[in-house]
C-alpha positions as CSV (number, residue, x, y, z in Angstrom):
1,X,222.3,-116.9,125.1
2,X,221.4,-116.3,121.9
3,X,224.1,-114.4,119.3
4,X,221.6,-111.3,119.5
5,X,220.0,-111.0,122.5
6,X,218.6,-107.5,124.1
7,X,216.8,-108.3,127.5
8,X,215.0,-106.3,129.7
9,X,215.6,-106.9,133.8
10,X,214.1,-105.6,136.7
11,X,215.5,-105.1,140.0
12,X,213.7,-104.5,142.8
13,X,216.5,-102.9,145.6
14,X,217.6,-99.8,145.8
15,X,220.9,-99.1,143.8
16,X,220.5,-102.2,141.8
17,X,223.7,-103.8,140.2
18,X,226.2,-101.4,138.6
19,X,226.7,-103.3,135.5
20,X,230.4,-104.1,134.3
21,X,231.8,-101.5,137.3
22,X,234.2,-103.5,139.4
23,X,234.9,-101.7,142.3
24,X,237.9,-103.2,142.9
25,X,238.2,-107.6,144.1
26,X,235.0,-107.0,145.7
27,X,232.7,-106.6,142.6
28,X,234.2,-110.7,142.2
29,X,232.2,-111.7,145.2
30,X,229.1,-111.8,143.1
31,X,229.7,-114.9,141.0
32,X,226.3,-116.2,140.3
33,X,224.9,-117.0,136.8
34,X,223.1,-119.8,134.4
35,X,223.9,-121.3,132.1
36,X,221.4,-119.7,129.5
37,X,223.1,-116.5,130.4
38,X,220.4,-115.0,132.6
39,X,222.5,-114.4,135.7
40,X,223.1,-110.8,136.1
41,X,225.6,-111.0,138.7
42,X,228.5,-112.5,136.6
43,X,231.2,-110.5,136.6
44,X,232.9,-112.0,134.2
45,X,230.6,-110.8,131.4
46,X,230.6,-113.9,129.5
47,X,226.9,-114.7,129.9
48,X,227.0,-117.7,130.9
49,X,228.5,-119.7,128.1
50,X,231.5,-121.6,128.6
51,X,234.5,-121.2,126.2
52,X,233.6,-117.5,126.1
53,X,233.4,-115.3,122.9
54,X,236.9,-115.0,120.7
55,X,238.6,-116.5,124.0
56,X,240.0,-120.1,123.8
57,X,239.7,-122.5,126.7
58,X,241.9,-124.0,129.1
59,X,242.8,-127.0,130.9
60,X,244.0,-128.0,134.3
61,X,246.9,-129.8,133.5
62,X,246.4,-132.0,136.4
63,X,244.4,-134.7,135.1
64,X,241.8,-134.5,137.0
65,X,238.2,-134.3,136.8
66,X,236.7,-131.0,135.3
67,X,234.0,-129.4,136.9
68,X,230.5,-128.1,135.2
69,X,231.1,-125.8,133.1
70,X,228.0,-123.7,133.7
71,X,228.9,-122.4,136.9
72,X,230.7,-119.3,137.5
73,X,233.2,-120.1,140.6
74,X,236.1,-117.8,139.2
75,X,237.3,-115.1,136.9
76,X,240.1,-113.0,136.3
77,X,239.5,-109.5,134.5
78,X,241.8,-107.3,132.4
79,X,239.7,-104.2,132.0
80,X,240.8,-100.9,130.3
81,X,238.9,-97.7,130.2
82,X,239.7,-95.2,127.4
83,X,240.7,-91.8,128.3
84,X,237.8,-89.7,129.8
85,X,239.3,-86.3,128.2
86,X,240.9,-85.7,124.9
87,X,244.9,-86.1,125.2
88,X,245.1,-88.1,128.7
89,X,245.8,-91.7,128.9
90,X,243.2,-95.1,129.5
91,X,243.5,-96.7,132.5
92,X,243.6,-100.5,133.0
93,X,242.8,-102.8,135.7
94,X,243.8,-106.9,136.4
95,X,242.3,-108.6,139.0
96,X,240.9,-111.9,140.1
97,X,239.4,-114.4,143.0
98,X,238.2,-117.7,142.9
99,X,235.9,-119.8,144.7
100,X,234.8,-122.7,145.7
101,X,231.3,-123.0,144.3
102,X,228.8,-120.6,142.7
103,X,227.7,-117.7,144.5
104,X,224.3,-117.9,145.0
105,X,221.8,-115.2,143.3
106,X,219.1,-113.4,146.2
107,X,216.8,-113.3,142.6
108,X,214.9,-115.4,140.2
109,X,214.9,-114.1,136.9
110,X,211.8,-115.7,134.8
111,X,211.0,-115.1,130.9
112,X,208.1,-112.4,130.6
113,X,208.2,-112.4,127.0
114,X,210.1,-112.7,124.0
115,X,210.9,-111.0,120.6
116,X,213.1,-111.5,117.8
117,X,215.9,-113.0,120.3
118,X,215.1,-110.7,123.1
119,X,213.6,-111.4,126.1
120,X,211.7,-109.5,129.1
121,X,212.3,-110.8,132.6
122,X,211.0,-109.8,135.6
123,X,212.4,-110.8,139.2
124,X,211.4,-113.1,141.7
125,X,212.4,-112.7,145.1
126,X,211.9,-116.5,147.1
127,X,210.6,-116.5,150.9
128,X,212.1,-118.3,153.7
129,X,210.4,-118.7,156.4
130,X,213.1,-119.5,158.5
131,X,215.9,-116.8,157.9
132,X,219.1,-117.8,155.9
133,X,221.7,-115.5,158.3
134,X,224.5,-114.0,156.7
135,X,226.4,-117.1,155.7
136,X,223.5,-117.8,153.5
137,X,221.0,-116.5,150.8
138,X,217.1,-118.3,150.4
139,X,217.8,-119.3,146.7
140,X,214.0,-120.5,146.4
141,X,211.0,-120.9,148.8
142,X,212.4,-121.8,152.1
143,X,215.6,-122.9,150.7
144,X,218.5,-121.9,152.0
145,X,222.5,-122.0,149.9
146,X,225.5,-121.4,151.9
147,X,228.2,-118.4,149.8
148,X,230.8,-120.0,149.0
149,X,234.5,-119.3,150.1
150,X,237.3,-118.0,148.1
151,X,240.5,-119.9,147.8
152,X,244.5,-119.9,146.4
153,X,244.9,-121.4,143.4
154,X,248.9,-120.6,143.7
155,X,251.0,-118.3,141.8
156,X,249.8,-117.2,138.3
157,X,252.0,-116.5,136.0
158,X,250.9,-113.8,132.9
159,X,252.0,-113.5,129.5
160,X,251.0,-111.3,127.2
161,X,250.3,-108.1,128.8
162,X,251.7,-104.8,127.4
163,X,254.3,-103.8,130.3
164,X,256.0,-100.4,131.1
165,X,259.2,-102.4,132.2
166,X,258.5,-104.6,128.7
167,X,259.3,-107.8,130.4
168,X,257.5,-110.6,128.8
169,X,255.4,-112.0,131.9
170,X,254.5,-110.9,135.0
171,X,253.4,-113.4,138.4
172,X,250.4,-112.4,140.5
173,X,250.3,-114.2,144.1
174,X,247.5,-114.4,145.7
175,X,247.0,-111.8,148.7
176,X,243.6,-112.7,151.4
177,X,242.8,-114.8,148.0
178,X,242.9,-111.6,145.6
179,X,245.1,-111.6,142.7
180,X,246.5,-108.5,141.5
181,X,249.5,-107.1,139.3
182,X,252.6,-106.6,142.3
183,X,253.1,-103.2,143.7
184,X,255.1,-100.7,141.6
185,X,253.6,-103.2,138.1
186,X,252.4,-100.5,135.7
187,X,250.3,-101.4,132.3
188,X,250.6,-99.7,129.0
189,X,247.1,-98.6,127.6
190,X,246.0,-101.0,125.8
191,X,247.1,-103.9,128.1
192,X,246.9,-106.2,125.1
193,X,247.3,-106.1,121.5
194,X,244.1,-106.6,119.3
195,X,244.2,-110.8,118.5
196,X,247.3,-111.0,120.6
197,X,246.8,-114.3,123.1
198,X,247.2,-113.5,127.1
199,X,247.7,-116.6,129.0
200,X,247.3,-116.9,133.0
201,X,248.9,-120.1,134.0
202,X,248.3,-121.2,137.7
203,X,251.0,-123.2,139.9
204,X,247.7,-124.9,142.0
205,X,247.1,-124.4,145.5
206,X,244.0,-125.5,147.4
207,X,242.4,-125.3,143.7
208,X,244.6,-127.8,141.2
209,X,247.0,-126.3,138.4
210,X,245.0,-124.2,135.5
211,X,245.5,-122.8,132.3
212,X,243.3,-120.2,131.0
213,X,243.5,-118.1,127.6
214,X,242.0,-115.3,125.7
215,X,243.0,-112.6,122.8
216,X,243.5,-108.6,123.1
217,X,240.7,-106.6,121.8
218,X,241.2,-103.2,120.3
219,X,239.9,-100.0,122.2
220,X,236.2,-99.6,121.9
221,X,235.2,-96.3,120.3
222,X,231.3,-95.1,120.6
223,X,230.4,-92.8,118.0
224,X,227.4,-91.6,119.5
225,X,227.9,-88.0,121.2
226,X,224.2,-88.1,122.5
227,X,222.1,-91.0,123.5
228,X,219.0,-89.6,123.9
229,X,215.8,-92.3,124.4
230,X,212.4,-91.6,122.7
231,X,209.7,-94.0,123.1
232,X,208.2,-95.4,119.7
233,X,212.2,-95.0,118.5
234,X,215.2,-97.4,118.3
235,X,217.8,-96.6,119.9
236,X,220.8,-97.0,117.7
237,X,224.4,-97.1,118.9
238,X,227.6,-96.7,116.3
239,X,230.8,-97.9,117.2
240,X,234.4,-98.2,115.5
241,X,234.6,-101.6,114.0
242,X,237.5,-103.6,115.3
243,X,240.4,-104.9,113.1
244,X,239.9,-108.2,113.0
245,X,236.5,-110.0,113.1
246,X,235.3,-112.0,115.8
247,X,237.5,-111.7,118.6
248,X,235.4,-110.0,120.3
249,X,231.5,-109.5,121.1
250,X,229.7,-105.8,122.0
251,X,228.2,-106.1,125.2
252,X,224.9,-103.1,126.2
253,X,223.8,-102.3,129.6
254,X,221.4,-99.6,129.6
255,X,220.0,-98.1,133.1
256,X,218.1,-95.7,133.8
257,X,216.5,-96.1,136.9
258,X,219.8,-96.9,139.0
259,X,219.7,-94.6,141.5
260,X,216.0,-95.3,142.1
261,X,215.9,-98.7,143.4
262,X,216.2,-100.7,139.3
263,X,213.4,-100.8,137.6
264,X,214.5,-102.5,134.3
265,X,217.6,-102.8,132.5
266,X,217.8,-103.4,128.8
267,X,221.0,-106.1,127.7
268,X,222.3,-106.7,124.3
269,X,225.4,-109.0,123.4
270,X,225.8,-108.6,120.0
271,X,228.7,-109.2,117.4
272,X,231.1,-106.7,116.9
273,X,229.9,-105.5,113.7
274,X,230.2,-101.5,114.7
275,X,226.4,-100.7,115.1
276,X,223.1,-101.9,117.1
277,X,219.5,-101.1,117.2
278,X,218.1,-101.6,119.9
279,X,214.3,-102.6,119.0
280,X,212.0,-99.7,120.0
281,X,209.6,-101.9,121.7
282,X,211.9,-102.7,124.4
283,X,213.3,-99.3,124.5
284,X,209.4,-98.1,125.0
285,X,208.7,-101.2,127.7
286,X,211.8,-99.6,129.4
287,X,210.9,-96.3,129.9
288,X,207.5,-97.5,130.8
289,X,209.2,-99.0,133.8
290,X,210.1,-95.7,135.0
291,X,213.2,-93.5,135.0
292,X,215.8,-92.4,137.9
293,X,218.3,-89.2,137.9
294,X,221.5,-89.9,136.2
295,X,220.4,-92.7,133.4
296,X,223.6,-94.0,131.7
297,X,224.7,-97.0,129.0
298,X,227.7,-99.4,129.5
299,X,228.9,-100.7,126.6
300,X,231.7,-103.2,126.6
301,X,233.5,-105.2,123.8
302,X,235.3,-108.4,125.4
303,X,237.0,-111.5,124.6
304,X,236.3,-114.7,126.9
305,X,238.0,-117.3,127.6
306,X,237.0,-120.2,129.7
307,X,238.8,-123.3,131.9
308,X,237.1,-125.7,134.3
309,X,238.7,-126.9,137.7
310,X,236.5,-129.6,139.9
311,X,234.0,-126.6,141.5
312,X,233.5,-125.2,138.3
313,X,234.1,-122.8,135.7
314,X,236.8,-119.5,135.8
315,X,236.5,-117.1,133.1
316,X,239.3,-114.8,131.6
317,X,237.4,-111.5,130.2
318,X,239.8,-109.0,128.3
319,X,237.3,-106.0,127.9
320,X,237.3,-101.9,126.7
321,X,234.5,-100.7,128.2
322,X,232.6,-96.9,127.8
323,X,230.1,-95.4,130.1
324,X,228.1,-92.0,128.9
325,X,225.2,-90.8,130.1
326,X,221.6,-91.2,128.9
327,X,219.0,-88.0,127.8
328,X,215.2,-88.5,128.6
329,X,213.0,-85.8,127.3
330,X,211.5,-84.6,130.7
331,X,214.2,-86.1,132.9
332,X,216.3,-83.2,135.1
333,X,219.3,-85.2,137.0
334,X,220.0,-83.6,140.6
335,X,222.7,-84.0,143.6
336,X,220.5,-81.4,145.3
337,X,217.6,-78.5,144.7
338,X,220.3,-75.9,143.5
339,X,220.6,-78.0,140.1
340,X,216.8,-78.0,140.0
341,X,214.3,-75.8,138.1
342,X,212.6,-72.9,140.1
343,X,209.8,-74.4,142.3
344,X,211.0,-78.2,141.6
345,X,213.2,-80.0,144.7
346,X,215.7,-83.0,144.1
347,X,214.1,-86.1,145.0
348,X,214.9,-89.1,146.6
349,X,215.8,-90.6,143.3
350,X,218.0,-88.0,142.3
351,X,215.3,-86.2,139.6
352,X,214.3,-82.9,139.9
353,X,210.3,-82.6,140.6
């Protein structure tokens, strides 16, 4: 991925993929991705790209073979979300699951067009003739990969996390293959000190011993109090700069046809400079696409770090992440007709028309 890139991506099902929301160990089952970044299912956030941006890497410790580093088969996620009202606290989340290969992608993402580091790509759905079942997905024309299945890789051990107890570490073992913080474990807000390093250190199970590491990133702050898209205009987002320079990278998802089966998304991965314009021709080509009630951005600054294991690569994303809503001139949101215009009913789609 290049060190600026803005993309535009279309989905074709309804609902789409709710980028950066983890809805608990679940959201890990999607684990495909490329290694030129295009995957959009990799919940790790780190694009693709091994090694990860202001993370460091890792190493199994067990001497043996590494696997390819391009393929997604693990990560482990420290998330925090600032408060959503003045004077409350941010929540943060740990979690993790690995697997045992890639998880396979039911779309093809191909290169429509390019600009200034920014790409347009549209989906392409393969055709199997003979149907893959539900142990499967068709990958391409009548070909068939099996998902992959999710495995121990022992006890991890964590350092660096901010703790209410203040104990230096904390041990996460695996439960149905899900790693999480132990019951009655509670997180200070933020989980990890800007530049500090958090280190997950696995015993080794059915996958081999692992270390992985990556550095705290400071609470992301969006200046904007109204994004508002206008075609013809760029959109241009302000954010606090961090304290220390490339730790971490700024990470844009802008929907706004969600919740009407996706018609396009615009990504940028950017460096954390405290600004971003987005170019106005892709903010035009996206509202050209079409728009859906409740339009929102995600944007995300995170550190990754990355480790390979024989299946493949696990990623370590620390990440403060901010979701606020999107205006479009014209665009009235609805759960139902009461929060509709006289004479207009709430669609389908959740507009007002």
């Amino acid at each position: 991925m290049s060190q600026n890139l803005c993309r535009i991506e279309k989905f074709p099902s309804r609902g789409g993929w709710r980028a950066g929301v983890l809805g608990g160990v679940v959201a890990l089952v999607s684990l495909a991705c490329s290694s030129s970044g295009g995957g959009t299912n990799d919940p790790s956030g780190s694009g693709g790209s091994a090694g990860g941006s202001g993370g460091s890497g890792g190493s199994t410790g067990s001497g043996e073979p590494t696997g390819d580093p391009t393929k997604l088969v693990g990560a482990f996620q420290v998330r925090s979300l600032p408060a959503a009202e003045p004077g409350a606290a941010g929540s943060t989340a740990v979690i993790g699951k690995i697997y045992d290969g890639p998880t396979p992608s039911q779309l093809i993402w191909e290169v429509q067009a390019e600009e200034e580091g920014c790409q347009l790509l549209t989906p392409r759905v393969p055709f199997c003739n003979e149907p893959c079942g539900g142990s499967a997905v068709c990958v391409e024309d009548d070909t068939c990969q099996p998902y992959p299945a999710a495995h121990s890789a022992g006890n991890v051990t964590v350092t660096g996390l901010n703790l209410e107890s203040g104990a230096a570490s904390l041990v996460m073992s695996p439960t149905a293959n899900n790693y999480q913080p132990p019951a009655g474990v509670k997180l200070l807000y933020p989980p990890v000190d800007e530049g500090e390093a958090l280190r997950f250190e696995a015993s080794g199970d059915f996958f081999s011993a692992f270390t992985v590491e990556a550095k705290g990133v400071s609470p992301l702050d969006l200046l904007n109090e109204t994004i508002e898209l206008k075609p013809d205009q760029p959109l241009q987002l302000e954010w606090t700069p961090p304290g220390q320079a490339d730790i971490a990278r700024v990470h844009v998802k802008l929907d706004i046809s969600h919740h009407g089966g996706t018609k396009g998304m615009i990504e940028c991965n950017v460096d954390d400079t405290g600004s971003l314009d987005v170019p106005a021709s892709l903010v035009k080509q996206l509202l050209d696409l079409g728009v859906a009630g409740f339009p929102t951005i995600i944007v995300t600054r995170r550190s990754v770090g990355s480790t390979t294991i024989p299946p493949g690569r696990v990623d370590l994303v620390v990440s403060s992440q901010i979701e606020q809503a999107v205006v479009i001139a014209g665009l009235t949101s609805c759960n139902d007709d009461s929060q509709c215009p006289e004479g207009q009913t709430c669609q389908s789609d959740l507009t007002c028309k």
